[in-house]
C-alpha positions as CSV (number, residue, x, y, z in Angstrom):
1,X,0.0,0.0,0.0
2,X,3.2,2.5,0.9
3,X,4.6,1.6,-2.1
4,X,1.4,2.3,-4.0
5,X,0.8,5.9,-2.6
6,X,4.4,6.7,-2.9
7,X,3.9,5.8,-6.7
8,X,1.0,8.1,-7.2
9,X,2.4,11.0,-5.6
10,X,5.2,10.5,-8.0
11,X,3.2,10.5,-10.8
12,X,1.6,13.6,-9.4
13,X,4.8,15.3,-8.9
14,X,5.9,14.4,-12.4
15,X,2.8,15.9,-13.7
16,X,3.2,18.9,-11.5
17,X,6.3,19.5,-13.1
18,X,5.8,19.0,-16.6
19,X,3.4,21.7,-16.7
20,X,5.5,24.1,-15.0
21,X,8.0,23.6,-17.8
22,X,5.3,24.2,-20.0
23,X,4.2,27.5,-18.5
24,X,7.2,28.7,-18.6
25,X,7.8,27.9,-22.6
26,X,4.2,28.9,-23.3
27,X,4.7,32.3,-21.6
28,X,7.5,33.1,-24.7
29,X,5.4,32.0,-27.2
30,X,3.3,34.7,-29.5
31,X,0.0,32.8,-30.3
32,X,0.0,31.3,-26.7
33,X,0.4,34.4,-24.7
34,X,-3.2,35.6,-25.8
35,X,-4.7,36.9,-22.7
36,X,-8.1,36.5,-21.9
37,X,-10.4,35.4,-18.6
38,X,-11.6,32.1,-20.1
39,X,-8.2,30.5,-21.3
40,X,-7.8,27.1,-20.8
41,X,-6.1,25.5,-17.4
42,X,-2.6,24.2,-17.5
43,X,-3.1,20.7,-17.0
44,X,-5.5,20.7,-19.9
45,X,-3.2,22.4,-22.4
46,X,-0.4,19.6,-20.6
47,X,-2.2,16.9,-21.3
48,X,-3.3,18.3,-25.1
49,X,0.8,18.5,-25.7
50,X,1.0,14.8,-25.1
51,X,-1.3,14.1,-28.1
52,X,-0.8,16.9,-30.3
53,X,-1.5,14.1,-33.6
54,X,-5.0,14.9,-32.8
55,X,-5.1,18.7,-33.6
56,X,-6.3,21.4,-30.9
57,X,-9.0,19.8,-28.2
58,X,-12.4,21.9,-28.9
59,X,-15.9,21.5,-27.7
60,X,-17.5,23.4,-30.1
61,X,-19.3,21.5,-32.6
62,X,-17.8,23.1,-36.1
63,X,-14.6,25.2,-36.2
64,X,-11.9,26.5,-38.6
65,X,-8.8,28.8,-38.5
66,X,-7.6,30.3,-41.7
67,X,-4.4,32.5,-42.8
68,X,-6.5,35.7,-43.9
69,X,-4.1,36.5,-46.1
70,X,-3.6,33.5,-48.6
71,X,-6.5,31.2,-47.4
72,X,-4.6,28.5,-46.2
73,X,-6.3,26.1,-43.1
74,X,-4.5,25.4,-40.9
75,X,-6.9,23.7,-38.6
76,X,-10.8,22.2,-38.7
77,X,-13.1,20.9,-37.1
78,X,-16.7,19.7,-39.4
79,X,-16.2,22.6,-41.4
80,X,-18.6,21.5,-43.7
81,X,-21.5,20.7,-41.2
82,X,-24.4,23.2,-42.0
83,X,-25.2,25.1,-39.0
84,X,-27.8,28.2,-37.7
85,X,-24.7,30.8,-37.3
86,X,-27.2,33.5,-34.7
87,X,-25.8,37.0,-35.2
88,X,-23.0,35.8,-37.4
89,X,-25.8,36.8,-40.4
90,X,-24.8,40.6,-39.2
91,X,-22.1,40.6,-41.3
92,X,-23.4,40.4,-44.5
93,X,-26.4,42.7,-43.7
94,X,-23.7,44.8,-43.2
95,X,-22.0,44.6,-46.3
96,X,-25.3,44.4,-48.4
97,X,-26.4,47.8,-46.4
98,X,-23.0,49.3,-47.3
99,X,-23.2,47.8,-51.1
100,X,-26.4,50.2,-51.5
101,X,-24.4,53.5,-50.9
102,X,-26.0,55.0,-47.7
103,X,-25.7,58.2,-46.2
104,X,-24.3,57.3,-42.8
105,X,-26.1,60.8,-41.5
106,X,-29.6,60.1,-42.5
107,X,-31.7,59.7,-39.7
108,X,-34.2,56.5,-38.7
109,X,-37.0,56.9,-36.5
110,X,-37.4,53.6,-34.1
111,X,-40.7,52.2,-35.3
112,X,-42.8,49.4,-33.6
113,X,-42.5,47.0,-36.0
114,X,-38.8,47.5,-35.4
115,X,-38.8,46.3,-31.6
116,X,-41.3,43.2,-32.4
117,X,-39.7,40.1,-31.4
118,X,-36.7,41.7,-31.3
119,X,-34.5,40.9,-28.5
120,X,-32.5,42.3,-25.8
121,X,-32.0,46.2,-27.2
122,X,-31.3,49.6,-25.7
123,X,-33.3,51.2,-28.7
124,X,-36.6,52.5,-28.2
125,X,-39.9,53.1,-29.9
126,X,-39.6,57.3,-31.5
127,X,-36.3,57.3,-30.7
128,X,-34.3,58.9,-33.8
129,X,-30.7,57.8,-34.7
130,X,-28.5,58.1,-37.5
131,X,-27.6,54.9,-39.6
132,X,-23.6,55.6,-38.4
133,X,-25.0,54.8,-34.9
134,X,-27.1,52.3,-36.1
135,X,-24.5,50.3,-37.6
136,X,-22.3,50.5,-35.0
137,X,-25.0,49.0,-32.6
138,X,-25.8,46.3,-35.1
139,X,-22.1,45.1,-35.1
140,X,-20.6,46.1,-32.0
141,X,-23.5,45.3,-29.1
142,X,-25.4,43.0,-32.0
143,X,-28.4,44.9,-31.7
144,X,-31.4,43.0,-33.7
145,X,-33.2,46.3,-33.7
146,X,-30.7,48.4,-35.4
147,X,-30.0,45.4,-37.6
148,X,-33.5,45.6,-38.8
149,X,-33.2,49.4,-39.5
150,X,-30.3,49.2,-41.5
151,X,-32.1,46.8,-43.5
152,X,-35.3,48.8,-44.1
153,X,-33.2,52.1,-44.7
154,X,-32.3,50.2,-48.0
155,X,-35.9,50.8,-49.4
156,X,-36.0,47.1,-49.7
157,X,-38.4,44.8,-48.3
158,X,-37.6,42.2,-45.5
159,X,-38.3,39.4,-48.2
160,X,-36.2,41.9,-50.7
161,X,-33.2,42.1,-48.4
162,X,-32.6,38.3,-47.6
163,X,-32.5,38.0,-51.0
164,X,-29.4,40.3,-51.4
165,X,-28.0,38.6,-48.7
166,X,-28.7,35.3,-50.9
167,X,-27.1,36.9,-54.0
168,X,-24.2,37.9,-52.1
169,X,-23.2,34.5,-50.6
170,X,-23.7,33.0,-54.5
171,X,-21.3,36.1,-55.3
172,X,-18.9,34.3,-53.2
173,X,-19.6,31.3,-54.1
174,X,-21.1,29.5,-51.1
175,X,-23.4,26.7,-51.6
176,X,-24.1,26.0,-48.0
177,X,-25.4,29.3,-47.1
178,X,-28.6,31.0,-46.7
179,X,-30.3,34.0,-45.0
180,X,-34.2,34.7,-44.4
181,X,-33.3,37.8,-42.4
182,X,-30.7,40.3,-41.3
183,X,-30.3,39.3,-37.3
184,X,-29.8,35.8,-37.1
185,X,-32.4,35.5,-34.6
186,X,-34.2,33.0,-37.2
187,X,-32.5,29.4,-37.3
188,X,-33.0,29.2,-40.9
189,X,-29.9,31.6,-41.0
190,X,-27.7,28.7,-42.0
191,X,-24.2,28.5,-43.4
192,X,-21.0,25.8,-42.4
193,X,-17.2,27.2,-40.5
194,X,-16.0,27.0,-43.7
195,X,-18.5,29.2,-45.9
196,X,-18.0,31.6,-42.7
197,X,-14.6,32.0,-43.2
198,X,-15.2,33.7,-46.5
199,X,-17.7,35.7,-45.4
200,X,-15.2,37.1,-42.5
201,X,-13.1,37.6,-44.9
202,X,-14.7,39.5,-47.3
203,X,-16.7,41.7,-44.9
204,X,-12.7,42.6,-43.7
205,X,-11.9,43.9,-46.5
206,X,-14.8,46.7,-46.2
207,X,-12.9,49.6,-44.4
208,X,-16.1,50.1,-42.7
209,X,-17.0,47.0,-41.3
210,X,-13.0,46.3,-40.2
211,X,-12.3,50.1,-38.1
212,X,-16.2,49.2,-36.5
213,X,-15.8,45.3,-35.3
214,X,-12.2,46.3,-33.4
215,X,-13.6,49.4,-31.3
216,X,-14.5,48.2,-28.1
217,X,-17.2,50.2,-27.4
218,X,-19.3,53.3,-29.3
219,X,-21.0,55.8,-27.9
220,X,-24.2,57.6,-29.2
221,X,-26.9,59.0,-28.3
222,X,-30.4,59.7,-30.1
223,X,-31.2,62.8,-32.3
224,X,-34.6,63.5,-30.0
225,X,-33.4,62.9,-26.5
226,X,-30.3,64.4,-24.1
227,X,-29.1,61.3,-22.8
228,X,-25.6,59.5,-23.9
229,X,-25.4,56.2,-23.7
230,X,-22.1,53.7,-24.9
231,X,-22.6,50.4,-26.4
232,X,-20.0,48.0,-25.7
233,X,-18.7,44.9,-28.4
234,X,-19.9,41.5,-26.9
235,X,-16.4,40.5,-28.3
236,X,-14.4,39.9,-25.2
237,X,-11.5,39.6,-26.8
238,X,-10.9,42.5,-27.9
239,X,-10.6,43.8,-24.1
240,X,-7.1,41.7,-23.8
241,X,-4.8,42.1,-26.2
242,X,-4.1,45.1,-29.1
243,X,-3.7,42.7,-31.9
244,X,-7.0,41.3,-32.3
245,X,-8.3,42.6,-35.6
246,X,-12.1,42.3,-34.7
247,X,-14.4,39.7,-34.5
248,X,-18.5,39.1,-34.1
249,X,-20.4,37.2,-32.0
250,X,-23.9,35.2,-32.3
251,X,-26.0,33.3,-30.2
252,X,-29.7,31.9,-30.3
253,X,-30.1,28.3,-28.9
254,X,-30.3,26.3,-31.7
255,X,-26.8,28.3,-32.8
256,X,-25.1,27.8,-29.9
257,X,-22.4,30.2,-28.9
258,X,-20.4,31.6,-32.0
259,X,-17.7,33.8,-33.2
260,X,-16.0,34.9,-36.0
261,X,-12.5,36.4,-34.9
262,X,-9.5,37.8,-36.8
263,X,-5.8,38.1,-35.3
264,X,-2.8,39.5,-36.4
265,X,0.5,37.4,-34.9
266,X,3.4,37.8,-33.9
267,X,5.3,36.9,-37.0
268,X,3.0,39.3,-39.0
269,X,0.4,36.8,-40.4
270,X,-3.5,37.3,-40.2
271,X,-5.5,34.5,-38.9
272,X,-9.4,34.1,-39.0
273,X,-11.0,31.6,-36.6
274,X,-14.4,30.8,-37.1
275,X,-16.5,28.6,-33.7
276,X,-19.7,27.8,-34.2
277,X,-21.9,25.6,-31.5
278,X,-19.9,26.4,-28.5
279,X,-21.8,25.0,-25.7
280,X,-21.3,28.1,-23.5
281,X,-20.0,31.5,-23.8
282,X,-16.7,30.9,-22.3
283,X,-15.8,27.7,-24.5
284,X,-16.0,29.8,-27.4
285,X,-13.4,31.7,-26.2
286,X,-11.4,28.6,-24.8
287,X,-11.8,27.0,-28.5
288,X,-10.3,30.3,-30.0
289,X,-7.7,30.4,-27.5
290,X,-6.7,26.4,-28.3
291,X,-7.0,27.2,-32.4
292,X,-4.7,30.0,-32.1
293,X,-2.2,28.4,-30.0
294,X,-2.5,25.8,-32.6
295,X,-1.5,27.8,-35.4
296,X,1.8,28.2,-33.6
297,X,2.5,24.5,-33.5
């Protein structure tokens, strides 16, 4: 029995050890030394390093990480498995709102058929804001209601807007993607990691869209009231580290928690990770944390 217990607090000691050593060569690594709240213990990332064959360890259900730059994948996860991607659907309504030329200072009244069914939202029924606000509360605090407006401020119709999110996802060639409306909040928002990853990529290269999804927070306030208010991006990433390029977030239960994140590392290369199905808000980040770490490998 002695020599029984003597032989597991050996192996616990050996343990112990080995991830110390780790730490301390993780801590001098670029992709690993991203710093957020929800990063993944040490013994987990110890015990990942003893079977690294198998690729990063993630618990969301789909998942890829691309090189921005020259589309290269570096890592996956059922890339391909079509998926209801929540608030992920914002950016394309941004880049079809932007596609139709809009003056950022034209004012929007909050109507009621705006708020209906709309979520959690700080905007209000007669409330008046301009459609620079509006599209910063769309993609910073993914606001369905501002969403919405951007939408109608096209002159198209609900139906008439999917449909121009449609045509753009054939534009860029995905055949696993489809839209019914400009929120997400409806699961037949659908689309796969991989079609995603285009997407992310192609809203990054609107100026626009880029300088909006890094700020980490806007503030406004509405044409018809005296009160300021500041709307802060559900990205928590972005509250960690100066090199993250932006991202999105989406959730809706059949979505799961999702996020479309770009990084610039170290060695001057621009990564895109797309999560979709996290089962909670911190995995998502955890997953992102363990695919960029990967890219390092």
């Amino acid at each position: 029995m002695m020599k029984f217990s003597k032989r597991i607090l050996f192996y616990i000691l050996a343990i112990w050890s080995i991830s110390a050593i780790y730490s301390g060569i993780a801590a001098t690594r670029k992709a690993t030394s991203i710093r957020f709240e929800e990063k993944p213990g040490v013994f987990e990332l110890v015990w990942e390093s003893l079977d690294p064959s198998s690729g990063p360890k993630i618990k969301s259900k789909s998942a890829i990480l691309i090189d921005l730059d020259t589309g290269n994948i570096i890592a996956r996860k059922d890339e391909e498995k079509v998926r209801p991607i929540a608030s992920l659907t914002k950016l394309v309504t941004a880049m079809v709102f932007l596609k139709t030329a809009p003056d950022l200072f034209k004012v929007e009244t909050v109507g009621e058929d705006d708020r209906q069914g709309g979520g959690r939202s700080r905007l209000y029924v007669g409330e008046k804001l301009t459609l620079y606000d509006l599209f910063h509360l769309a993609l910073i605090s993914s606001d369905n209601v501002a969403a919405r407006i951007l939408a109608r401020s096209t002159g198209f119709s609900a139906d008439e807007f999917a449909e121009k999110m449609n045509q753009l996802a054939g534009e860029l060639n995905l055949t696993h993607t489809r839209f019914v409306d400009p929120t997400g909040l409806d699961r037949e928002n659908v689309s796969t990691a991989s079609d995603l990853a285009v997407i992310f990529k192609a809203a990054l290269e609107y100026e626009r869209i880029s300088e909006t999804i890094k700020k980490k927070n806007h503030t406004y306030k509405a044409i018809n009231s005296d009160r300021q208010y500041v709307a802060y991006n559900t990205n928590r990433l972005l509250y960690g580290r100066e090199d993250i390029l932006g991202g999105k977030t989406g959730y809706i239960r059949d979505s799961g928690y999702c996020l479309a994140l770009g990084v610039e590392m170290g060695d001057g290369r621009r990564l895109g990770a797309i999560l979709l199905g996290a089962p909670s808000n911190a995995y998502r980040y955890r997953d992102a944390y363990r695919l960029l770490a990967s890219a390092d490998n």
